[in-house]
N, C-alpha and C positions, 0 to 999 in steps of 0.2 A: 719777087722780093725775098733775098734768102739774104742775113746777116750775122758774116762770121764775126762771134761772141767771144769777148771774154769779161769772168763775174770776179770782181774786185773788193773785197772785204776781211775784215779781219776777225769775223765771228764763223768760223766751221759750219754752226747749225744754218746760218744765214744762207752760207755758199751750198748746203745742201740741199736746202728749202725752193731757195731758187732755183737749180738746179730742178729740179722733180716738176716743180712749176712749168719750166720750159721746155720741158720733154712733152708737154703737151699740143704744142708749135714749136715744131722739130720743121716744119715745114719754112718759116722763117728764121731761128735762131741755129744757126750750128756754133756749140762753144768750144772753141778750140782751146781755153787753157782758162784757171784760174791763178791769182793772187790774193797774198795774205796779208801786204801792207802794201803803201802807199809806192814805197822807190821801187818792189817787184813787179806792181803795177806797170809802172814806166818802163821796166826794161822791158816787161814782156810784149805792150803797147807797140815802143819802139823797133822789136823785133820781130815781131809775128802781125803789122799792121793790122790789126781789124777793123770792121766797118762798125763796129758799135760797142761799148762796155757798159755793163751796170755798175754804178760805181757807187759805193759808200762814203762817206765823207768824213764821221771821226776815226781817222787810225792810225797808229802808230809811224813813226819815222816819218811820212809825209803823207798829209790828210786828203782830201779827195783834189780840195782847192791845190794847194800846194804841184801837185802829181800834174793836172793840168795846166797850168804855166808853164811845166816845165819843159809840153811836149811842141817838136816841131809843126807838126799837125795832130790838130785834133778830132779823134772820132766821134760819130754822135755819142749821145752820151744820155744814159736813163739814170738820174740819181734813186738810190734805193737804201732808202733811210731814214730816221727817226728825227730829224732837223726841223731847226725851229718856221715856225709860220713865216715870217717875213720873207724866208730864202723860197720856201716852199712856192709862196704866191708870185713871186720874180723869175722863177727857172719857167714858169710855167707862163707866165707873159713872154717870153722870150722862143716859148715853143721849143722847150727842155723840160722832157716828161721827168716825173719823180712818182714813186713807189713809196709808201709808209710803210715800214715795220711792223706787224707780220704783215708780207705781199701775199695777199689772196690774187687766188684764181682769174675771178669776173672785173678784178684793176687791172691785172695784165692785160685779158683782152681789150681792154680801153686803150694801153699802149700798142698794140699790136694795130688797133682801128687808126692810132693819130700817124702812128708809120706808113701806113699806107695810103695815109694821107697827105704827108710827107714824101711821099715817092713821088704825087701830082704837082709838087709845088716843086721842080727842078730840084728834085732827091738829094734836098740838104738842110744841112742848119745854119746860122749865121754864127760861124767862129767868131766873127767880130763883138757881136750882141755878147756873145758867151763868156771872151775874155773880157769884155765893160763888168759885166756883171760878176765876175769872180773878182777881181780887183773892188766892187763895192763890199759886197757880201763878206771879206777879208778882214776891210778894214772897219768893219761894224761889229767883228764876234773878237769878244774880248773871253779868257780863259778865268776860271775861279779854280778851277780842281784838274788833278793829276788823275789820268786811271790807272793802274796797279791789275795784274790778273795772282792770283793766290788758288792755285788749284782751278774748281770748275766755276770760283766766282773773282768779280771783278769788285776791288773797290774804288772810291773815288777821297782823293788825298787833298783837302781841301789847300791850298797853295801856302794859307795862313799857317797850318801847319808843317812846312817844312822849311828845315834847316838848309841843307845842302842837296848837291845830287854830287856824286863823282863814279868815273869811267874803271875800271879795271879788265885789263886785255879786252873784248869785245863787249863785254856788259857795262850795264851803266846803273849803278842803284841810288831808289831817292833815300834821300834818312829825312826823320820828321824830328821836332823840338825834342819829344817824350825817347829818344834813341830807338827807335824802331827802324829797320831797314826794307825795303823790298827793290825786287828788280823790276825794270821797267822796260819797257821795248823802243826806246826812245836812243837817240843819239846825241851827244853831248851838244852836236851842232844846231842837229835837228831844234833841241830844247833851248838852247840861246836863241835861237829865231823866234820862237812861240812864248816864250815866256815873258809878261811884263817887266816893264823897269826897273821892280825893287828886285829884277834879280842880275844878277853882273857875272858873268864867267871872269874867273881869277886864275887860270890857267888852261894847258890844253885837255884836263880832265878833270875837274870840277867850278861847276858852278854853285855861288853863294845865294843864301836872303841875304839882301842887307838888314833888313830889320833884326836879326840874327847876330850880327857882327858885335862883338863886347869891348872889342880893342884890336888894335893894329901895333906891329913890332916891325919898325923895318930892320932887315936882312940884308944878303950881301948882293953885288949886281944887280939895284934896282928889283929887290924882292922886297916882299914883305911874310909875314906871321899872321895869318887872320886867326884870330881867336872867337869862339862863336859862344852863344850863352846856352845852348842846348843842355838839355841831363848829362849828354858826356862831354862836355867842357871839348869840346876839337880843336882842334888846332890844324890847321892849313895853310900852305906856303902858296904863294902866286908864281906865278909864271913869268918869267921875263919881261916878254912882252904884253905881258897883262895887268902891269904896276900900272898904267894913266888910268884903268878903270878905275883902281883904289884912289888914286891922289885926287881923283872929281868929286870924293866922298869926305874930303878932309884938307886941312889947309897943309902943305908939309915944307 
């Protein structure tokens, strides 16, 4: 039983932690590469096939769920993270080990015992089981808050607080009601998929609250003026083909 590893998360201290962890069954685990979000994940999944990933589940661009859908085949897979009970009690009826936040020693060997016990049972997991239950688990985690990193700490931006998000060359920053901005590790796209209802992309780089919207001005070729009620009064133009998300918020 030797399974070429790789450790997938977005917390440095995480990827080192486990790292040192699993140099202690070097005899099972060889890691051949990590990543630090979700899509690096995948390419490197996709390119370097391994037999196994510890995978994190909230992170940036695409979250552990997300990364797995995406892939042609999927390798076993040890969730290693701080996720709520529900998912926790399900990955593990399904015979999909998970690791809590800080991963000690003597849990590891617990996984290292059910792998090789999993090697007895025709040395695999049920993809099928796996992708049921990612499809459940998706549609059950609803988001309240943005995470934000500012130096060596993280905050969390509760949704209620924010006005806008928009893209500039490869960054994407949120801004909140009170005009504060931060950058975020998120992609315009990424965050129109994850983000509830009251929020609408109004062009190909920024997305609105609607609760936020103070008035609308149409513009020229099917544009519009969002006006937002924010401390800085903003003002933001739609995108072309982004006008029918406005006109489903107003009669025109």
């Amino acid at each position: 039983m030797h399974y070429k590893t790789i450790l997938i998360d977005d917390e440095p201290l995480a990827i080192s932690r486990l790292k040192r962890l699993l140099s202690k069954f070097e005899d099972v685990f060889e890691i051949i590469d990590t990543a630090g979000n979700g899509q690096e994940g995948l390419e490197k999944i996709e390119t370097l096939k391994p037999d196994l990933v510890f995978l994190d589940i909230e992170m940036p661009l695409l979250n552990g769920f997300e990364m797995l859908e995406q892939l042609d085949t999927v390798p076993k897979v040890i969730f290693c993270t701080a996720y709520d009970q529900y998912a926790i009690q399900a990955f593990e009826e399904n015979s999909i080990d998970y690791l809590l936040k800080p991963v000690e020693k003597e849990r590891l060997q617990k996984t290292v015992d059910k792998l090789k016990s999993l090697e007895k049972k025709d040395n695999g997991f049920d993809d099928t089981a796996l992708a049921k239950l990612l499809s459940q688990v998706n549609k059950k985690k609803t988001i309240h808050s943005i995470t934000v990193k500012k130096g060596d700490k993280i905050f969390f931006i509760p949704l209620t607080d924010i006005s806008y998000f928009h893209a500039e060359d490869k960054y994407v920053f949120l801004n909140t009601n009170d005009g504060k901005q931060y950058l975020t590790s998120y992609t315009i796209t990424s965050l129109d998929e994850k983000l509830p209802e009251e929020f609408i992309r109004i062009s190909r780089s920024a997305i609105i609250h609607t609760h936020r919207i103070a008035s609308l001005e149409k513009s020229f070729n099917g544009k519009f003026v969002v006006n937002l009620n924010d401390l800085k009064k903003t003002k933001l133009e739609s995108g072309t083909s982004y006008g029918d998300n406005l006109k489903q918020l107003m009669e025109v």
